[in-house]
C-alpha positions as CSV (number, residue, x, y, z in Angstrom):
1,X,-17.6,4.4,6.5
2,X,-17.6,4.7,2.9
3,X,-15.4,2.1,0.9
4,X,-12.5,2.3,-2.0
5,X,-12.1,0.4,-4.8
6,X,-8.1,-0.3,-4.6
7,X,-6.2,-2.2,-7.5
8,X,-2.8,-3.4,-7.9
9,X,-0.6,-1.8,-10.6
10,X,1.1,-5.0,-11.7
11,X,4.9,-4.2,-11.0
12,X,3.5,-3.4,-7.5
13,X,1.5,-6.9,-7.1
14,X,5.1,-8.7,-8.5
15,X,7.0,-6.7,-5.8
16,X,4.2,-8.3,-3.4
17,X,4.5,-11.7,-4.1
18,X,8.2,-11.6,-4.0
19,X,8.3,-10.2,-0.6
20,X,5.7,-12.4,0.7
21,X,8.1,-15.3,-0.4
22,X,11.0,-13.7,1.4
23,X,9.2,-13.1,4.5
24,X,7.3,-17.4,4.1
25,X,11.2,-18.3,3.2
26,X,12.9,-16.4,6.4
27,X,9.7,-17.9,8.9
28,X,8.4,-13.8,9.4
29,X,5.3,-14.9,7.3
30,X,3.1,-14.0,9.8
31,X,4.7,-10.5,10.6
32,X,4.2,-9.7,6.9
33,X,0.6,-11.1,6.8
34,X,-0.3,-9.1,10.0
35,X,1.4,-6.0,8.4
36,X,0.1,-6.5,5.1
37,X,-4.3,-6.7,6.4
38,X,-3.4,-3.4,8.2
39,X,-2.5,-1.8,4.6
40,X,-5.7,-3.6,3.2
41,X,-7.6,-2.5,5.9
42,X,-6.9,1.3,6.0
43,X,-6.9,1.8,2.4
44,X,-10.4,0.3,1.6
45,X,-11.6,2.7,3.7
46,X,-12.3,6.0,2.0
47,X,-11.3,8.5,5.0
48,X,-8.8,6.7,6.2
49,X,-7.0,6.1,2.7
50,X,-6.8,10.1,2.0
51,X,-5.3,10.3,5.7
52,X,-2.4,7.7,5.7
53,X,1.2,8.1,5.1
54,X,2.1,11.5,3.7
55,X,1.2,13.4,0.8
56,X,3.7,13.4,-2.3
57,X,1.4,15.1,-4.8
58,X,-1.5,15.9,-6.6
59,X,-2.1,13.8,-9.6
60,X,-3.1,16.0,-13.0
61,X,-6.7,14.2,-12.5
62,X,-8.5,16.6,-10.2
63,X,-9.1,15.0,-6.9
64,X,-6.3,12.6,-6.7
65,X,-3.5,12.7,-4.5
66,X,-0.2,10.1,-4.1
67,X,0.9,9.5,-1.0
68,X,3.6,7.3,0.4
69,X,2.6,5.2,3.7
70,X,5.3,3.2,5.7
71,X,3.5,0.5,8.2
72,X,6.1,-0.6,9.8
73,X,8.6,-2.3,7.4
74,X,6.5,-1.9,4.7
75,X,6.6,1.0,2.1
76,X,3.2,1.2,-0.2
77,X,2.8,4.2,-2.4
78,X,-0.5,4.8,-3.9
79,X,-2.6,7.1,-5.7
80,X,-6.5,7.6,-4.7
81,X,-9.3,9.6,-6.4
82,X,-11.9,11.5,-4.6
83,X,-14.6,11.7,-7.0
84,X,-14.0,8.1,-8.2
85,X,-13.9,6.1,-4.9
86,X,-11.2,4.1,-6.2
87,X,-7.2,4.2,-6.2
88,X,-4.2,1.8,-7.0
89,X,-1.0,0.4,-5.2
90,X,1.7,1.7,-7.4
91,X,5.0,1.0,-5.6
92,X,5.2,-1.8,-2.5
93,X,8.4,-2.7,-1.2
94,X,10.5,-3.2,2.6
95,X,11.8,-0.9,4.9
96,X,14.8,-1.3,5.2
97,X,15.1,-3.5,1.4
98,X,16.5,-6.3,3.2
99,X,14.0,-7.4,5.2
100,X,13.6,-10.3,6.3
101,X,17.6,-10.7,7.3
């Protein structure tokens, strides 16, 4: 099981923290936590990460792909090179926007 190199794009790691607050401030910290290792989890993995969630489009770098993943009530859309081994979170947000009610 090769590995990836996954960064955050930075409006994507603000979107983060602002969510986990929401979910610590409405008591579903938990839910989000649980949700959230399942993201980390697959896309660390190198198979897995070019198999999640559906493909949007090939980047103009050959060998990358974005694709858009929804894990239960969370949205991540990301961008992963082949060649490189490495990708980054570009968009993370709720589905639906409001979550937590």
């Amino acid at each position: 099981m090769p590995t990836m190199k996954m960064a955050w794009m930075p409006i994507a790691k603000a979107a983060f923290d602002e969510l986990r607050k929401r979910a610590k401030d409405a008591a579903k910290h938990d839910e989000f936590v649980q949700a959230h290792n399942e993201i980390v989890l697959a896309l660390r993995d190198f198979d897995t990460a070019f198999v999640k969630g559906e493909l949007l489009f090939n980047t103009r770098k050959a060998g990358g792909e974005v694709r858009l993943w929804v894990n239960r009530f969370i949205s991540v859309c990301y961008a992963v090179f082949r060649e490189e081994q490495a990708g980054w979170i570009l968009k993370y947000k709720t589905v639906p926007d409001e979550w937590p009610d």
